[in-house]
SEPAVEX-79734 format. One line per field, with one value per atom (N, C-alpha, C): residue number from 1; x, y, z. Coordinates in Angstrom, 2 decimals, decimal comma. Atoms other than C-alpha are relative to their C-alpha. Example, Ala and Ser with C-alpha at 12.3 -4.5 7.8 and 13.67 -1.06 7.14 Angstrom:
guba	1/1/1/2/2/2
X	0,89/12,30/0,90/-0,82/13,67/-0,77
Y	-1,19/-4,50/1,20/-1,19/-1,06/1,09
Z	0,00/7,80/0,00/-0,06/7,14/0,73
end
This chain:
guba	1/1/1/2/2/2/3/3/3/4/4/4/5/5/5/6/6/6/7/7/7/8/8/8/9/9/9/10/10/10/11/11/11/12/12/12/13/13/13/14/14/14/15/15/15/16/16/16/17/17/17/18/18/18/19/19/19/20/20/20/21/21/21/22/22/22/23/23/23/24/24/24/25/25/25/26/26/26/27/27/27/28/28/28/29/29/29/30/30/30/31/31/31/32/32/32/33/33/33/34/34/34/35/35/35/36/36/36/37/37/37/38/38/38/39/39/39/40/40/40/41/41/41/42/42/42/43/43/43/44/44/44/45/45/45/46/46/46/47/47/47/48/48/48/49/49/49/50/50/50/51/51/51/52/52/52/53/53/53/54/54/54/55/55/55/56/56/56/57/57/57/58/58/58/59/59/59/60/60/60/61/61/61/62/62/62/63/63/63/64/64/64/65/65/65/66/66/66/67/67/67/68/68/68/69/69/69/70/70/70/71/71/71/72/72/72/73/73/73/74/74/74/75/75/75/76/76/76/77/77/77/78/78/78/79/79/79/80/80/80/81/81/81/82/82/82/83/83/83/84/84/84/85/85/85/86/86/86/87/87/87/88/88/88/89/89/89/90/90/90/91/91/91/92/92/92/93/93/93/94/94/94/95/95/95/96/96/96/97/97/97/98/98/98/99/99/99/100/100/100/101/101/101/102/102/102/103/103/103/104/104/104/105/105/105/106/106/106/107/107/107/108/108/108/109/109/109/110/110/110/111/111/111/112/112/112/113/113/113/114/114/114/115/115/115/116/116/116/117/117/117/118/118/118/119/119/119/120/120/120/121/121/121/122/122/122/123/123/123/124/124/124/125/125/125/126/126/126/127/127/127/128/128/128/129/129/129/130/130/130/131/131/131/132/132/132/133/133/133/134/134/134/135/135/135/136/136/136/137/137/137/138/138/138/139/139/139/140/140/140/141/141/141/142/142/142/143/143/143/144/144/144/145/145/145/146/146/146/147/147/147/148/148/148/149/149/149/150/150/150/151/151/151/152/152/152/153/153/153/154/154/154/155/155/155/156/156/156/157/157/157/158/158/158
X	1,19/-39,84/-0,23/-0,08/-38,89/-0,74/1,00/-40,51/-1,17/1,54/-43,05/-1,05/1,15/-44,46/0,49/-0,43/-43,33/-0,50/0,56/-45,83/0,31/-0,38/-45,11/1,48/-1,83/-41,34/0,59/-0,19/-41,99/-0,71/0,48/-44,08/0,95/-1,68/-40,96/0,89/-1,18/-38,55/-0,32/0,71/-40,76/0,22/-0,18/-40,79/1,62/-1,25/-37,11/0,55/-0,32/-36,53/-0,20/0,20/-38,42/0,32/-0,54/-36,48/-0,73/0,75/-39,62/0,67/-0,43/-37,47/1,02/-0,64/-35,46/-0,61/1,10/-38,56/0,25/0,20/-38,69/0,08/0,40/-40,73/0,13/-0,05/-40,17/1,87/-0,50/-36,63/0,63/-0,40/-36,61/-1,19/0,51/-38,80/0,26/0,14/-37,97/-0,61/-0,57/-38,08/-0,82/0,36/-38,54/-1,93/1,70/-42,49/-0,89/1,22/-43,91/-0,57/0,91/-46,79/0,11/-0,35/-46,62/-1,23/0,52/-47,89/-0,85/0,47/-50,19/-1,43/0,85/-53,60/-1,43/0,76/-56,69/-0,98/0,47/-58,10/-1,83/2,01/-62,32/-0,25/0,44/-61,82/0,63/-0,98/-60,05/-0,09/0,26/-59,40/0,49/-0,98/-58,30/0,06/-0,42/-55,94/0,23/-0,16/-56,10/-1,05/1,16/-58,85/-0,41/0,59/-60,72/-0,84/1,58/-64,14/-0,41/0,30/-66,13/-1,12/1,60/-69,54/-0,51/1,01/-71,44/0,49/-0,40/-71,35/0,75/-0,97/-68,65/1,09/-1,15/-66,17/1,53/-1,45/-62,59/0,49/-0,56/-62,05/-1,42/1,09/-64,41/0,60/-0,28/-64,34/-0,75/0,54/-64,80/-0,15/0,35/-66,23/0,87/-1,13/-63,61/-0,81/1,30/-66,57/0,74/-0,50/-64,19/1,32/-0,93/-61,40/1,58/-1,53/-58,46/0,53/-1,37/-55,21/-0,10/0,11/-55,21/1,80/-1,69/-52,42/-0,15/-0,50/-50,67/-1,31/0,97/-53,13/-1,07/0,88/-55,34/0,29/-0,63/-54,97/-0,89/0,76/-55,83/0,26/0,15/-57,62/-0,28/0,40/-57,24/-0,43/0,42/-59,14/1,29/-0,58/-57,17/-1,10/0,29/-57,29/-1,34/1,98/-60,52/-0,88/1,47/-62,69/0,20/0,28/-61,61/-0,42/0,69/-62,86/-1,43/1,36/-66,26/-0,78/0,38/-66,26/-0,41/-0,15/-65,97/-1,31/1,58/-68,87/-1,05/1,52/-70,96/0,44/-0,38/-70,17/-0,75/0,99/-72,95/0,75/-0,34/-70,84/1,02/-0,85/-68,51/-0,55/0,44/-71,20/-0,26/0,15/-72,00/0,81/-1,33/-68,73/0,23/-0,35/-68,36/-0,87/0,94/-71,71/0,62/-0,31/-70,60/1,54/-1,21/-67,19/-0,39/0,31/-68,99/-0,80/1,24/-71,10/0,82/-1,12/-67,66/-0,23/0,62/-68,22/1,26/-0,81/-66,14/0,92/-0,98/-64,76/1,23/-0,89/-63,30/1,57/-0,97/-61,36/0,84/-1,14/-60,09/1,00/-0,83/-58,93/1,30/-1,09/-56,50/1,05/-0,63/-55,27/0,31/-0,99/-53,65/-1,18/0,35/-54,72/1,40/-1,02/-52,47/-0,56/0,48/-52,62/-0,77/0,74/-55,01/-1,53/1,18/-57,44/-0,23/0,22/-55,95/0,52/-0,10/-56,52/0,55/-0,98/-54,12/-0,30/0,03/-54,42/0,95/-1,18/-51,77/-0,81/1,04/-52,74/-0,07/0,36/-51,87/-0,57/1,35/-54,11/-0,90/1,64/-56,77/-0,36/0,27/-56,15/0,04/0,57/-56,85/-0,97/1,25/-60,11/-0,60/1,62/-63,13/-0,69/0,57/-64,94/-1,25/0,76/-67,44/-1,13/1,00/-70,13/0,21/-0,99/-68,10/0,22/-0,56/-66,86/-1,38/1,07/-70,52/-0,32/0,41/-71,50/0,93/-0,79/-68,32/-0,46/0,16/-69,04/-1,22/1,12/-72,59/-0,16/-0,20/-71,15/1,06/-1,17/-68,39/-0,93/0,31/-68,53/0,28/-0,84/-65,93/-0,20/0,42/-65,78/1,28/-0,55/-63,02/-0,68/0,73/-63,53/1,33/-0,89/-61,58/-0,39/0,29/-61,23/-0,19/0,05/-60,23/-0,11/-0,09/-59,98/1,25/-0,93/-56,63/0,14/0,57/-57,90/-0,56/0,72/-59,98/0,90/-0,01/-57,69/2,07/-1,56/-53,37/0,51
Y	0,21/-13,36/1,20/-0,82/-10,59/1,37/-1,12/-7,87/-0,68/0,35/-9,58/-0,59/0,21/-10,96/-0,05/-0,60/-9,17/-0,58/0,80/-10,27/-1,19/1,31/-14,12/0,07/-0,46/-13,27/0,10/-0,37/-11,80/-0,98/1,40/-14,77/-1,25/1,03/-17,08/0,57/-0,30/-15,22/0,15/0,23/-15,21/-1,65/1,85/-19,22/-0,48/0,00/-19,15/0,57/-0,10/-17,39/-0,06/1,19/-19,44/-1,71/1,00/-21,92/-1,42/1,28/-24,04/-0,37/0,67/-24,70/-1,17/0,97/-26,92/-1,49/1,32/-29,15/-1,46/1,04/-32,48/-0,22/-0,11/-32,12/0,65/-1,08/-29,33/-0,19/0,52/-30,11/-0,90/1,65/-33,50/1,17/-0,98/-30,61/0,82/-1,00/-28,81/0,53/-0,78/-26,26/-0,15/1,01/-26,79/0,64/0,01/-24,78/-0,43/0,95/-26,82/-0,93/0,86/-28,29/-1,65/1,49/-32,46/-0,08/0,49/-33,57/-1,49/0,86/-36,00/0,01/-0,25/-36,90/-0,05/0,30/-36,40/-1,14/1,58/-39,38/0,13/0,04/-39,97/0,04/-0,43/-40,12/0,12/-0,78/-38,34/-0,41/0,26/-39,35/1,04/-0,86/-37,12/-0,56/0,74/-38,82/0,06/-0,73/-36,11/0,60/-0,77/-34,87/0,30/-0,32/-33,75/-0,48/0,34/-35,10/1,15/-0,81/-32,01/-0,02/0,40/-32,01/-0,45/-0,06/-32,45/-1,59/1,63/-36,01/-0,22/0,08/-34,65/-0,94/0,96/-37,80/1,04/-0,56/-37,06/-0,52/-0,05/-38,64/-0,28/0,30/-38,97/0,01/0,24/-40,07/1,28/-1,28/-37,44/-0,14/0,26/-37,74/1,19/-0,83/-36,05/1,24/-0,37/-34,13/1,25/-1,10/-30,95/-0,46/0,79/-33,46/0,87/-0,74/-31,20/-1,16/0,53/-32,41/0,66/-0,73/-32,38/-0,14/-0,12/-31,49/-1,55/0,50/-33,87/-0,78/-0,07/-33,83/-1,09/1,27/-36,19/-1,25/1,49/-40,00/0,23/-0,04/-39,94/-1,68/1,50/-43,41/0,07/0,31/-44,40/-1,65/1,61/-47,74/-0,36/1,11/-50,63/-0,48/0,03/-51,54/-0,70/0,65/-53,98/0,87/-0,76/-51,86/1,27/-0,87/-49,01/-0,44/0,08/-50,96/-0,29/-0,09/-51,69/1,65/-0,86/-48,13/1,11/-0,65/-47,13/-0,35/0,16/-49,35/0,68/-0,72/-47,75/0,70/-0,75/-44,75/0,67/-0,84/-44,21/-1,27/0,93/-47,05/0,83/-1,03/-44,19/0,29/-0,28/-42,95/-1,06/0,92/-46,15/0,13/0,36/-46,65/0,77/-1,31/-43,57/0,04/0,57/-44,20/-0,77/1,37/-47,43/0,33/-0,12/-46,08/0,99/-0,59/-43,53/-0,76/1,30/-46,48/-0,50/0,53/-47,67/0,19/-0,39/-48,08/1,21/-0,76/-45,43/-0,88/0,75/-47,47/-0,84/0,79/-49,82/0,63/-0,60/-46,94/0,77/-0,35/-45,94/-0,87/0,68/-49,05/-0,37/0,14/-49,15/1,34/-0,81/-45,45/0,04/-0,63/-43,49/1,22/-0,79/-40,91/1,12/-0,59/-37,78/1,16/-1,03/-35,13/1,11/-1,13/-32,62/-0,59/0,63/-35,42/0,31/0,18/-35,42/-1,53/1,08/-38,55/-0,45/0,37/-40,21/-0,80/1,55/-43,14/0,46/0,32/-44,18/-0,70/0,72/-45,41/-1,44/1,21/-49,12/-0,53/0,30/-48,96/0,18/-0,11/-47,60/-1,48/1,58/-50,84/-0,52/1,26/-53,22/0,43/0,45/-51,76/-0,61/0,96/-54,41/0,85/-0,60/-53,71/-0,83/1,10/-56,51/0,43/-0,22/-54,49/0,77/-0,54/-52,59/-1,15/1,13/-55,93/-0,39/1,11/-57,22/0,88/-1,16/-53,94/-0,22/0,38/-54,38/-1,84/1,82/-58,44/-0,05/-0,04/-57,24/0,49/-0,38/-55,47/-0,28/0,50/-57,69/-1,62/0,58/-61,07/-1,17/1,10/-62,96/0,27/0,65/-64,48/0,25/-0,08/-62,50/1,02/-0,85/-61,64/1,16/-0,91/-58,63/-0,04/0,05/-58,66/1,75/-1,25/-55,07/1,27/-1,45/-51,37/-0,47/0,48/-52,41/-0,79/1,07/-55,08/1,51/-1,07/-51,87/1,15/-1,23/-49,25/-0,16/-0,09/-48,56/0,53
Z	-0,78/-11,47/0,94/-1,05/-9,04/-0,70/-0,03/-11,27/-0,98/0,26/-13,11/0,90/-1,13/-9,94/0,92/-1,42/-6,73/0,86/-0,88/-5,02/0,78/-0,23/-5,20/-0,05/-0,09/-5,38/1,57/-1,32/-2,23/1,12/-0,49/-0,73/-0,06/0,42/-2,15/1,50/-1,49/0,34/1,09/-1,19/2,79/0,58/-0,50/2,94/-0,19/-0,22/2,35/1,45/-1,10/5,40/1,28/-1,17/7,37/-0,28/0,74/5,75/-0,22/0,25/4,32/-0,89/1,22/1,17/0,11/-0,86/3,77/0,51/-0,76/4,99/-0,90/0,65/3,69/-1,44/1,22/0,92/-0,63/0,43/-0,26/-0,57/0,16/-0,11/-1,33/0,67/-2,66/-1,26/1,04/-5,22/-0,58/1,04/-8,37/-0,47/-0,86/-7,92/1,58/-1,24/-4,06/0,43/-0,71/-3,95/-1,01/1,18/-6,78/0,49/-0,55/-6,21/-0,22/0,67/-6,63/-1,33/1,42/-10,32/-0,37/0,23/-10,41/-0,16/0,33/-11,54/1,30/-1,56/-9,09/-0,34/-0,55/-7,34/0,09/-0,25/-7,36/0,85/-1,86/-3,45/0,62/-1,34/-0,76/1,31/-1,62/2,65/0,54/-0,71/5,14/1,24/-1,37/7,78/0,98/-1,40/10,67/-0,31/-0,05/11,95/1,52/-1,81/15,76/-0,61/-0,02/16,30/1,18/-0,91/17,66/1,27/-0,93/20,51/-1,06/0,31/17,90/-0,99/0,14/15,61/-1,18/0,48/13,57/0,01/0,28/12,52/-0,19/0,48/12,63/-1,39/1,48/9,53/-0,96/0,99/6,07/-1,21/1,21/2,69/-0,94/0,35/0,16/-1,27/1,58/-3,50/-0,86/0,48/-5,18/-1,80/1,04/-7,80/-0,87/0,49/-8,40/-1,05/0,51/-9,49/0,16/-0,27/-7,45/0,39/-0,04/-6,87/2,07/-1,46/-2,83/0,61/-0,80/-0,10/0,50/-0,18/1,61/0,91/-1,26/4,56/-0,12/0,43/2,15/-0,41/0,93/0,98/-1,05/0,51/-2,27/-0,91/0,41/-3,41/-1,70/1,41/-6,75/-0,39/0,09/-8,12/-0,37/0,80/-9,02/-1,20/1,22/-12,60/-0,54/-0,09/-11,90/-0,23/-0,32/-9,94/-0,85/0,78/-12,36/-1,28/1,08/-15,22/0,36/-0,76/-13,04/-0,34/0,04/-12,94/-1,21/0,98/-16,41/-0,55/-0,20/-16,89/0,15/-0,98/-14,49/0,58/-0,94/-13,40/1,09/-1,14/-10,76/1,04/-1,03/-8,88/0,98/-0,77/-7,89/1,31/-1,06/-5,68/1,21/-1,04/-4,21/0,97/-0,79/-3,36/1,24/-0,81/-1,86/1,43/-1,24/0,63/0,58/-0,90/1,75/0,54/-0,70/2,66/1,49/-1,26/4,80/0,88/-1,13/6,47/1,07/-0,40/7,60/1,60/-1,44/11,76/0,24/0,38/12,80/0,86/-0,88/16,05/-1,08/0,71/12,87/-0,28/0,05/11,86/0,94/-0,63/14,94/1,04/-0,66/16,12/-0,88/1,01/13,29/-0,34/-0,27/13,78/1,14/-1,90/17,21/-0,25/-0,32/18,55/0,93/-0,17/19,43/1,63/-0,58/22,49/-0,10/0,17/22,25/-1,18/1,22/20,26/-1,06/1,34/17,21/-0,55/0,49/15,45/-1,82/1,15/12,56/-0,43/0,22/10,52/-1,67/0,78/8,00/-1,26/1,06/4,37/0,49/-0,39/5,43/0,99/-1,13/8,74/-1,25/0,32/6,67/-0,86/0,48/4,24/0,18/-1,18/7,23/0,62/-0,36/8,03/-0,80/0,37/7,50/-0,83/1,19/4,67/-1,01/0,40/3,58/-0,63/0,13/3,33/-2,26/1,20/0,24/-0,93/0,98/-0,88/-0,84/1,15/-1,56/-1,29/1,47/-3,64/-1,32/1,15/-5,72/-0,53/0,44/-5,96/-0,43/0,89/-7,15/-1,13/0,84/-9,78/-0,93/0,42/-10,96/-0,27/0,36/-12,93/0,43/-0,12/-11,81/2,09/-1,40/-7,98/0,91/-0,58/-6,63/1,61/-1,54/-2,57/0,86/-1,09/-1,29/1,49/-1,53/2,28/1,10/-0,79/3,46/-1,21/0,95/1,86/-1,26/1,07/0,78/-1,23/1,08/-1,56/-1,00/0,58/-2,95/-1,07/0,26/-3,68/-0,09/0,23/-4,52/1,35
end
């Protein structure tokens, strides 16, 4: 690797000797700067964020349209096996979905995260799957046959 690509060779020992190959994650990874392997999700959360002057949300749902594989930094929602057969259906329900998650009040979602010094705000996947969500539930229950009622996100999503 060291002469066919110096460059990244040299980016490698760079994060070795700030011993990222030590961190956590990186760590529990073969080899430890491989990226994680998995398939990308139709929607992204991201669970840190500032809210700036202006009426920038610290957090938002994100239509995943490019279909990357995101960092850590994001939750990425994948349907359950239902609403992904809803979706196979109809795939303009994606977008719905995706609206009505940004409708979400925001107060909902930040009474279910923290908030950190310097106003940065966190929320954990299982807060986010105890915010209220009804409004979500009816769209899916208008597009479904059978008479099941999800209550929160979590009902929604893995």
């Amino acid at each position: 690797m060291k002469k066919e690509y110096p460059t990244f060779y040299s980016y490698l020992q760079q994060g070795k000797e700030l011993k990222i190959n030590d961190r956590y994650i990186c760590k529990h990874r073969s080899p430890w700067y491989s990226q994680e392997n998995r398939p990308p999700s139709p929607l992204l959360f991201n669970i840190m964020g500032r809210p700036d002057n202006s009426k920038r949300k610290p957090y938002r749902f994100i239509l995943n349209k490019s279909k990357a594989t995101a960092t850590n930094t994001y939750l990425m929602l994948y349907p359950k096996p239902n609403l992904q057969e809803l979706l196979n259906r109809d795939p303009n329900l994606l977008e719905e979905i995706w609206a009505e998650l940004n409708m979400i009040p925001l107060t909902d979602l930040l009474k279910e995260g923290r908030v950190y010094g310097g106003g940065l705000y966190k929320i954990e996947p299982r807060e986010l799957g105890r915010v209220p969500s009804s409004q979500l539930t009816k769209l899916i229950l208008r597009h479904q046959k059978t008479e099941t009622r999800p209550k929160t996100l979590d009902d929604h999503q893995d």
